[in-house]
C-alpha positions as semicolon CSV with decimal commas, in nm:
position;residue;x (nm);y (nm);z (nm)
1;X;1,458;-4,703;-1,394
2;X;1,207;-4,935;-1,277
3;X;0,847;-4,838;-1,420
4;X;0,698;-4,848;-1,036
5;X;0,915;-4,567;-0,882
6;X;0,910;-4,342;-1,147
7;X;0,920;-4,004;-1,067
8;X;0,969;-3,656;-1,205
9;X;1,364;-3,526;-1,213
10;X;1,270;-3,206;-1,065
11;X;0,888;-3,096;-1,029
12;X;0,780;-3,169;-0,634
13;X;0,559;-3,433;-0,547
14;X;0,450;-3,562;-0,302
15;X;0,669;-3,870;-0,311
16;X;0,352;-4,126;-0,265
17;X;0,018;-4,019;-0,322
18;X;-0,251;-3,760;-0,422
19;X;-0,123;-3,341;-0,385
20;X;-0,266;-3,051;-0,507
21;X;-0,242;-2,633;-0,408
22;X;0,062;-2,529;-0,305
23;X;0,015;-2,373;0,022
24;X;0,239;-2,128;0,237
25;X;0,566;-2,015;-0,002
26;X;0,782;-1,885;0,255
27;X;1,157;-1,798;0,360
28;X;1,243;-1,894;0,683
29;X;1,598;-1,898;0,836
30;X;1,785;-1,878;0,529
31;X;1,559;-2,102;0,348
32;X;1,271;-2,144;0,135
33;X;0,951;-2,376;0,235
34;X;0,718;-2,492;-0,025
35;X;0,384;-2,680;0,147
36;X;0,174;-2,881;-0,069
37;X;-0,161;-3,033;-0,036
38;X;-0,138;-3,418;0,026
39;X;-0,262;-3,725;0,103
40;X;-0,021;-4,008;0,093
41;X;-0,241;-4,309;0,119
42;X;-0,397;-4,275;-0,188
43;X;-0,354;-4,094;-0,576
44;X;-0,703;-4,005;-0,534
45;X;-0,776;-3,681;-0,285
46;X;-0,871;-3,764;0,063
47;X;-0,854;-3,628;0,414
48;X;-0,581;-3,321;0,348
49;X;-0,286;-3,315;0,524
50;X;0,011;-2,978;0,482
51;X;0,293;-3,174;0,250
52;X;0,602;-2,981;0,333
53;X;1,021;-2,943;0,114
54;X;1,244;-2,662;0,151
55;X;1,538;-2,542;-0,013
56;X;1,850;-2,314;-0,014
57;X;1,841;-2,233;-0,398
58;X;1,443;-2,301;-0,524
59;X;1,615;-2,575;-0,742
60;X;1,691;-2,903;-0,515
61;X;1,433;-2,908;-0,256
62;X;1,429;-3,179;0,051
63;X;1,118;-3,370;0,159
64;X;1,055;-3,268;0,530
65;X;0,756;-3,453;0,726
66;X;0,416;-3,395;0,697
67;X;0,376;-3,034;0,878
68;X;-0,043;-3,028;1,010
69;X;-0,325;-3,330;0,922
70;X;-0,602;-3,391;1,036
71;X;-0,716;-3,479;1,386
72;X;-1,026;-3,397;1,647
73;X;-1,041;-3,018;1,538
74;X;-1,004;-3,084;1,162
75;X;-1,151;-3,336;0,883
76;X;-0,898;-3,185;0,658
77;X;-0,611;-2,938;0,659
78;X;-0,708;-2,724;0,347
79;X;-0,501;-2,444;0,173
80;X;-0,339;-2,181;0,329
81;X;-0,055;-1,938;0,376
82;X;0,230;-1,871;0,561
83;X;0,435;-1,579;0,714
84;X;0,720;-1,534;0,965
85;X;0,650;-1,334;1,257
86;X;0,797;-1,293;1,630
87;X;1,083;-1,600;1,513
88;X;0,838;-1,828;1,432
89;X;0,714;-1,969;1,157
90;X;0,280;-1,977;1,145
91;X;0,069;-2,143;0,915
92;X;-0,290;-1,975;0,838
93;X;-0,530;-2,295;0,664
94;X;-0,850;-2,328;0,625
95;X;-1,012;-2,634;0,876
96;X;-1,228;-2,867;0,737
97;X;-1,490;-3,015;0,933
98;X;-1,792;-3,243;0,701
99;X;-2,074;-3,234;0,914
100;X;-2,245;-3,435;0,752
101;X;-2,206;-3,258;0,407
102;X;-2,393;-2,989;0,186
103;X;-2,502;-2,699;0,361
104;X;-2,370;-2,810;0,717
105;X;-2,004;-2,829;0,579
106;X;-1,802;-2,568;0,779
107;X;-1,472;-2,429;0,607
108;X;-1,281;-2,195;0,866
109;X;-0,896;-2,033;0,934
110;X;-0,709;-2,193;1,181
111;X;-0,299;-2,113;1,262
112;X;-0,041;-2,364;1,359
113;X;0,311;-2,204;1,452
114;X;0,672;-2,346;1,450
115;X;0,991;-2,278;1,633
116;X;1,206;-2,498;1,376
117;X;0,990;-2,468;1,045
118;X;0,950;-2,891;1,088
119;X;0,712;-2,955;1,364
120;X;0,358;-2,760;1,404
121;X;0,151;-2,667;1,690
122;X;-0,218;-2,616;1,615
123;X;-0,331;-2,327;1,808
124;X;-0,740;-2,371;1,674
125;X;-0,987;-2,140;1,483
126;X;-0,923;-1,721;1,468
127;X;-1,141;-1,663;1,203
128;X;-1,462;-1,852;1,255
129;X;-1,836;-1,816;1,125
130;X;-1,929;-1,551;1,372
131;X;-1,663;-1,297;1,250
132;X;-1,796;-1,409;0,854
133;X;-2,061;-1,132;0,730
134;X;-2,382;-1,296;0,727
135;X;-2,419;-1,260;0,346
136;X;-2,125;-1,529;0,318
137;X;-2,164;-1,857;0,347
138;X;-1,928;-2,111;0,628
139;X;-1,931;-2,392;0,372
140;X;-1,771;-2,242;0,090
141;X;-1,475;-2,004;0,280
142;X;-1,111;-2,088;0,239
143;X;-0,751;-2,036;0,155
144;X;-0,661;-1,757;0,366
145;X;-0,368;-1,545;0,217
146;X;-0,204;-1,347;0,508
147;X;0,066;-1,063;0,410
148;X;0,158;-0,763;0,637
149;X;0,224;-0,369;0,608
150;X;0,371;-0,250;0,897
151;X;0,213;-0,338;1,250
152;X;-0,090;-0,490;1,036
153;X;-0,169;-0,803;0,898
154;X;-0,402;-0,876;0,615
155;X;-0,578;-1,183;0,526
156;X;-0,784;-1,243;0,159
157;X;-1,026;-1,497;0,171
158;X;-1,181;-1,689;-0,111
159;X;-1,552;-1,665;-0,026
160;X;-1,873;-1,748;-0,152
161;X;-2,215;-1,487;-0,090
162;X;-2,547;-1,698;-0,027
163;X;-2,770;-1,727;-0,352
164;X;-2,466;-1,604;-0,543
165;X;-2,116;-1,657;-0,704
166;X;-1,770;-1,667;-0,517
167;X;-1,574;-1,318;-0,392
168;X;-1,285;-1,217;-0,227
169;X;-1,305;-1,104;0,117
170;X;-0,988;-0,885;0,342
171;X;-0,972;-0,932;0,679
172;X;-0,731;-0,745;0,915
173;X;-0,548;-0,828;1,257
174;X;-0,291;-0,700;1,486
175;X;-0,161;-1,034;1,661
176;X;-0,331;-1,329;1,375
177;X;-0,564;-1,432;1,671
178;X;-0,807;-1,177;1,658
179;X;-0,975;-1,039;1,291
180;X;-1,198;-0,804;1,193
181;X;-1,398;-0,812;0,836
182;X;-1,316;-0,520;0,635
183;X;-1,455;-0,533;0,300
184;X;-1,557;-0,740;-0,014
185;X;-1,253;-0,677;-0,247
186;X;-1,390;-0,651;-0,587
187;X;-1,780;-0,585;-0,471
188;X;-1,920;-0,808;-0,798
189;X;-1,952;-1,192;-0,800
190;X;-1,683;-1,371;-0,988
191;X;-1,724;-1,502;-1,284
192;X;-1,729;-1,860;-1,173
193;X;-1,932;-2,064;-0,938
194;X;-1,647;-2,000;-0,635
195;X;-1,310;-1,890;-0,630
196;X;-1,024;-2,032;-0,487
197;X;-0,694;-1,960;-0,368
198;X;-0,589;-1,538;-0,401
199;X;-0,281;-1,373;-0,330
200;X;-0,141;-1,050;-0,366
201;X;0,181;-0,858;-0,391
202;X;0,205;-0,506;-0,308
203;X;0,492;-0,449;-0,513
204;X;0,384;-0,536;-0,803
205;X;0,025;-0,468;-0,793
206;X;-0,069;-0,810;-0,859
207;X;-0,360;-1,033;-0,708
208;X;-0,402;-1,341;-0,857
209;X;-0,687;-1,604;-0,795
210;X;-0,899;-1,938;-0,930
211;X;-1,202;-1,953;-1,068
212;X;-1,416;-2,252;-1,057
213;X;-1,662;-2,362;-1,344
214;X;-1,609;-2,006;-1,518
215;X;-1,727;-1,978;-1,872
216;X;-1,479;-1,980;-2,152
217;X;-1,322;-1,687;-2,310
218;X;-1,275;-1,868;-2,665
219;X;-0,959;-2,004;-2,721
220;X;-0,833;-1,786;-2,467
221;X;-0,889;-1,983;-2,144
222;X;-1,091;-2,320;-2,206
223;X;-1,023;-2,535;-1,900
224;X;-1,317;-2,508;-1,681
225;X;-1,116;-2,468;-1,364
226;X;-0,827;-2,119;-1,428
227;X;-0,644;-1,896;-1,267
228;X;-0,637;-1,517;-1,324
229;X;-0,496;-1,239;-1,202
230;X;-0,564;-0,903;-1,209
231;X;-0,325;-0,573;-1,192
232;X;-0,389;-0,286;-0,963
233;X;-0,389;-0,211;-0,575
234;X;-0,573;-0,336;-0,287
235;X;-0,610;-0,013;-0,152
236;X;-0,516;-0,086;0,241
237;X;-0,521;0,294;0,274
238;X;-0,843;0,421;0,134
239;X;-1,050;0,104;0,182
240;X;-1,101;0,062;-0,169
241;X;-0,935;-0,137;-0,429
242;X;-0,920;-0,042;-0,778
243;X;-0,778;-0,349;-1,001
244;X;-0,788;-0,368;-1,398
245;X;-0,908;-0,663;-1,593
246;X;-0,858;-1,041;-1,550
247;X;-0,636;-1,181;-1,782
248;X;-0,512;-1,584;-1,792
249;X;-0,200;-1,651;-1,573
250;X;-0,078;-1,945;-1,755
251;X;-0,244;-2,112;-2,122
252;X;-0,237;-2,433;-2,073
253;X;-0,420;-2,785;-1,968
254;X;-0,268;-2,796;-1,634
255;X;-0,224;-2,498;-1,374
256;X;-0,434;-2,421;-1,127
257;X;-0,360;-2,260;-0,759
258;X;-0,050;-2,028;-0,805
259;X;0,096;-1,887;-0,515
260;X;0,364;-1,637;-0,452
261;X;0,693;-1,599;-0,229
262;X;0,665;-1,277;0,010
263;X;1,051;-1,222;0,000
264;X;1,105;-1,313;-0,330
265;X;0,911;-1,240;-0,665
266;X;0,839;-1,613;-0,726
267;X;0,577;-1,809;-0,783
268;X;0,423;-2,199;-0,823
269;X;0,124;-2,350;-0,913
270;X;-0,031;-2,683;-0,895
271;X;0,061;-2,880;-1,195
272;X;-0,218;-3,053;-1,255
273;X;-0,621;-2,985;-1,293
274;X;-0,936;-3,082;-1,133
275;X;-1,163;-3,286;-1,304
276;X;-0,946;-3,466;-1,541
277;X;-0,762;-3,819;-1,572
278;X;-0,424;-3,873;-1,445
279;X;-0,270;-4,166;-1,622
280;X;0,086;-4,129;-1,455
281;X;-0,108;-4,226;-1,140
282;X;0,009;-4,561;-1,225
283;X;0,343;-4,534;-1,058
284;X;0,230;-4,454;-0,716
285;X;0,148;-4,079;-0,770
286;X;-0,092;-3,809;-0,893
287;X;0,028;-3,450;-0,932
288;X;0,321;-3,220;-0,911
289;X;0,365;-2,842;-0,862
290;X;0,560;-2,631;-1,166
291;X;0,880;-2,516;-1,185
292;X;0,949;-2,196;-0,947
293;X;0,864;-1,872;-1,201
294;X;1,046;-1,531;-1,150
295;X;0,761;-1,282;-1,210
296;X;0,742;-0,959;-1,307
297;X;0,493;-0,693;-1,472
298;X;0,615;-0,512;-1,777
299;X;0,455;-0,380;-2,104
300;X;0,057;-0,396;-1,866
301;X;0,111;-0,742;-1,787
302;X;0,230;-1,037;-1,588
303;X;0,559;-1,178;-1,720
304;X;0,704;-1,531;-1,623
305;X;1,064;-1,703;-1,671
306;X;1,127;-2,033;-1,562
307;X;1,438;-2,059;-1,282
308;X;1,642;-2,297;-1,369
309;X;2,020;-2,406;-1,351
310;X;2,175;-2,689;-1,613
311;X;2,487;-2,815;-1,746
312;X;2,529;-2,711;-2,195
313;X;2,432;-3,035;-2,283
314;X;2,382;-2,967;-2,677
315;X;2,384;-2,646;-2,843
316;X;2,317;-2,557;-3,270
317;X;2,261;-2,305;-3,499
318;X;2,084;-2,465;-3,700
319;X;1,738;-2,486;-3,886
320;X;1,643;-2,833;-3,918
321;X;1,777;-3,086;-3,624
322;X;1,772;-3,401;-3,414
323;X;1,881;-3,456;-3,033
324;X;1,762;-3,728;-2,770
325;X;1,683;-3,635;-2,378
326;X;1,399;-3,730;-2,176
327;X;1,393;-3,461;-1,891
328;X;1,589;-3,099;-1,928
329;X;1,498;-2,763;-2,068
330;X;1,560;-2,637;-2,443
331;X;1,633;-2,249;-2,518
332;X;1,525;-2,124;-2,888
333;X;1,628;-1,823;-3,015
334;X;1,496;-1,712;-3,358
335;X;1,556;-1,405;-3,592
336;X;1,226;-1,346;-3,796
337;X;1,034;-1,635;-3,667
338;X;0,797;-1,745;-3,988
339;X;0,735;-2,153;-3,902
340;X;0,848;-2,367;-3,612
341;X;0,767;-2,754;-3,490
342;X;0,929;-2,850;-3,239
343;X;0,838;-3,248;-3,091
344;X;0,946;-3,364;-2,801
345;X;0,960;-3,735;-2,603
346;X;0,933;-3,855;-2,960
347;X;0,888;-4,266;-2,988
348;X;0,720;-4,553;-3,133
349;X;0,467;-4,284;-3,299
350;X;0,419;-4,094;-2,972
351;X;0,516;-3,752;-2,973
352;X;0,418;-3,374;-2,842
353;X;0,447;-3,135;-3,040
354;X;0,490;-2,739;-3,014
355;X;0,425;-2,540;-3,345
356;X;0,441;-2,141;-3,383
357;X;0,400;-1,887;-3,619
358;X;0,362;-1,525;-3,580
359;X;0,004;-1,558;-3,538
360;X;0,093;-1,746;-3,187
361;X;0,225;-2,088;-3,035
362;X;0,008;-2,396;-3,040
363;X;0,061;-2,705;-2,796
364;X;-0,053;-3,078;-2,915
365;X;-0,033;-3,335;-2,643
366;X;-0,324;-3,564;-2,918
367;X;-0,053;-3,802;-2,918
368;X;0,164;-3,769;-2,637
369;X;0,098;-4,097;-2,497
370;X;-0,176;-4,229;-2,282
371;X;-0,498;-4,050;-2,349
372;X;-0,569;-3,742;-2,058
373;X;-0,923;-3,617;-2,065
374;X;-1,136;-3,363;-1,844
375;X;-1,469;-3,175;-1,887
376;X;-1,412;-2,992;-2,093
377;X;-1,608;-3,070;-2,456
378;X;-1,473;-2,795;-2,653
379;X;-1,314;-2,889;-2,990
380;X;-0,953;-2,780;-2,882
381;X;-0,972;-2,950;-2,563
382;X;-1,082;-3,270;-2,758
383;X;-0,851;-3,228;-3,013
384;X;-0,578;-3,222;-2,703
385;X;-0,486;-2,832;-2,811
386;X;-0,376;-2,532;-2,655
387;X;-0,244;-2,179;-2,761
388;X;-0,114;-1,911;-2,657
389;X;-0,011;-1,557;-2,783
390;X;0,315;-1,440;-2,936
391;X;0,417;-1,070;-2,969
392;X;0,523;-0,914;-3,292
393;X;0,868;-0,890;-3,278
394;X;1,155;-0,939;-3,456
395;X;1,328;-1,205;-3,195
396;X;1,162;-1,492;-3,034
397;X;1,310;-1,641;-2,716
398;X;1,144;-1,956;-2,657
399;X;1,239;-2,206;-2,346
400;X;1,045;-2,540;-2,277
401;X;1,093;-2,727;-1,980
402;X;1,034;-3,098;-1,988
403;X;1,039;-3,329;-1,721
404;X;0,857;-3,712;-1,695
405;X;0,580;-3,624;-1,722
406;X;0,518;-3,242;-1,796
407;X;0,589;-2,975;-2,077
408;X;0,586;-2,612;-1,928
409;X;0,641;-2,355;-2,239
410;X;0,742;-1,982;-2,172
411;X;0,762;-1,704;-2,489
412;X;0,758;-1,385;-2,467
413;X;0,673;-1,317;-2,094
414;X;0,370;-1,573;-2,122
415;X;0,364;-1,928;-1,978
416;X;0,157;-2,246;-2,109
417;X;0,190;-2,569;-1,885
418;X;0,028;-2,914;-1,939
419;X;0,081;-3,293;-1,835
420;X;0,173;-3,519;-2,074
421;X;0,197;-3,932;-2,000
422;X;0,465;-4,079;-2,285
423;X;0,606;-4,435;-2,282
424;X;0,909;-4,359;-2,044
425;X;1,174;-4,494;-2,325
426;X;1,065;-4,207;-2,552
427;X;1,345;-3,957;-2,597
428;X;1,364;-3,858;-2,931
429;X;1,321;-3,445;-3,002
430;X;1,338;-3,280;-3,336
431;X;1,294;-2,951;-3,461
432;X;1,251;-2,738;-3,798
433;X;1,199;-2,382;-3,834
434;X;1,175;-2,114;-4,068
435;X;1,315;-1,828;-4,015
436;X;1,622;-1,598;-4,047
437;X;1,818;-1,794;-3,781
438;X;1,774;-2,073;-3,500
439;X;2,008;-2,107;-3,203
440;X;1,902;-2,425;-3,006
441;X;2,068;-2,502;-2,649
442;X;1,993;-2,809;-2,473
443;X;2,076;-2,775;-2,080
444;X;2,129;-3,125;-1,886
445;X;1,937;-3,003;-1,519
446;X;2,001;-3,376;-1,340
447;X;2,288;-3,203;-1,146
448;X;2,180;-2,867;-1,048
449;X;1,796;-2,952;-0,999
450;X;1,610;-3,218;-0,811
451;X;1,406;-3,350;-0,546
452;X;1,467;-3,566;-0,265
């Protein structure tokens, strides 16, 4: 593999170039689009433009063209939704126009639509600054999630009020050309500067969302850009929601922007994190979205699982072992879990290494490879640490999916992602545990997962 066009086995990128949010998850004619933030001329963001694969299975996805950019009515394309209605497929994003900057900036929903799900027809602004509440301010209101119940559409809003902190705002529609403001969601300021990006899913009760420059909750959530969600319902009947705490969506360095399938209970986030270095950048390209998650709520709270499809490459039950594989995903089961290290893309005194006890899972990308820094000052973030939770049970299942230039970690319903940037000849893995018993499976994914 030549160092230059290096790129992940089977996260999406953007091929060449700076992405970021996933935008518009959606099934269309038999198959599933994933749209991306992206600007190809750079691996530094620029003018947005509406990146754009699909797939059959959510596992080998095809690079389509570019699907909106910018031109005369937009600066930038920025994040957005998508939903199938009348045969067509319709983008909701928010336009970008600079204005000269700060308080003249002017972030508004505009809709393209599609006959073929490839190429986009703009069709302008339907919810502009005169149908925003007065309160709210035009420069900081984006990422329109649409969703429908019956003859009605619904669109959240990531908003921010004047003189305050950023909200959640539901507008509602009959055709998506004409909306009317219906309420502030959760009626209190957020706990960050603005948030970013919400969805919801009826079903489930679940509306997730990003916080910007939000304080941090210990050890708990220390990156100063997260996203949360919270469980309840939006209360489209009564006109008033009713949603439980926040809690973390995902515990590690890098996730940010999650969004959510209508059809299908899965969802993807940005794999990556504002405000921190991107050494992979090197070969031609900065950030990646995360493997598809099937999602569920059980027990209170969110639940993820990785989807993914693989060939037995190496299986052991065993306590102490050694294996070799760059990209692919490892199962662990373990009986009575006391001690585990696991370390992974392992070479010339590189390695990452995953460690739990039944006091929780730590990740340590200190010496993964090339250093990757942010904001954040805290001691764990220095130390390049993250943790995350582990129930009290008597079985662990424990599956870690590795790819270039990633490490995404699920346990027990809980999911901890982060970027790692190891000397690409690094392979080695090793593992020691105590505990009753250890079954390690290795699954080969080149065949039954990509990206073209």
């Amino acid at each position: 593999m030549k160092d230059n066009i290096v790129r992940p086995a089977f996260h999406i990128t953007g091929q060449q170039g700076w992405i970021n949010d996933p935008n518009g998850l959606v099934k269309f004619k038999g198959e599933y689009h994933v749209f991306f933030q992206h600007y190809s001329s750079s691996v530094y963001w620029g003018p947005m433009h509406w990146g754009h694969v699909k797939s059959r299975d959510l596992l080998k996805w095809q690079h389509l063209p570019v699907a909106i950019c910018p031109d005369e009515q937009d600066d930038g394309c920025f994040s957005g939704t998508a939903i199938v209605w009348k045969d067509k497929l319709w983008l909701m994003y928010t336009s970008f126009k600079e204005n000269g900057g700060g308080e003249n900036i002017r972030q508004l929903q505009a809709i393209a639509s599609s006959d073929d799900g490839v190429h986009f027809t703009k069709h302008g602004i339907v919810i502009g600054e005169k149908d925003l509440p007065p309160e709210y301010s035009p420069c900081d209101f984006r990422d329109p999630k649409v969703f429908r119940r019956g003859e009605i559409f619904y669109c959240l809003v990531a908003a921010r009020r004047k003189q305050g902190r950023g909200r959640l705002l539901l507008f509602s529609s009959e055709d998506l050309f004409k909306w009317n403001f219906e309420r502030d969601v959760l009626g209190t300021d957020c706990g960050g500067i603005m948030t970013e990006c919400p969805d919801y899913v009826e079903s489930l009760g679940l509306l997730t969302y990003c916080e910007q420059f939000q304080p941090a909750q210990v050890d708990k959530h220390l990156n100063i850009h997260s996203t949360f969600y919270r469980l309840g319902e939006l209360g489209l009947g009564t006109g008033k929601s009713k949603f439980g705490e926040s809690d973390i969506i995902d515990y590690g360095f890098d996730f940010y922007a999650s969004q959510i399938f209508a059809e299908v209970p899965v969802m993807i986030g940005w794999l990556s994190m504002w405000d921190r270095t991107v050494p992979y950048d090197k070969y031609g390209f900065s950030g990646m979205l995360t493997v598809p998650r099937k999602i569920s709520v059980k027990d209170g709270r969110l639940w993820q699982a990785p989807l993914y499809n693989g060939k037995k490459a190496a299986e052991s039950c065993a306590l102490e072992l050694t294996d070799n594989a760059t990209v692919g995903v490892i199962e662990l089961s373990v009986e009575k879990l006391k001690s585990l290290t696991l370390k992974l893309r392992v070479g010339d005194g590189k390695q990452t290494v995953i460690t739990a006890t039944k006091d929780g899972l730590v990740f340590d990308r200190s010496r993964s490879g090339e250093p990757i820094t942010g904001k954040e000052n805290d001691e764990y973030s220095l130390a390049g640490i993250r943790k995350m939770p582990l129930d009290d049970a008597a079985t662990h299942k424990i599956t870690v999916v590795f790819d270039w230039f990633s490490v995404e970690v699920f346990a027990d319903g809980r999911a901890l992602s982060s970027v790692i940037c190891p000397d690409l000849s690094a392979d080695g893995i090793s593992l020691s545990v105590c505990a009753d018993s250890c079954i390690y499976t290795r699954y080969d994914t080149s065949e039954f997962m990509e990206v073209k």
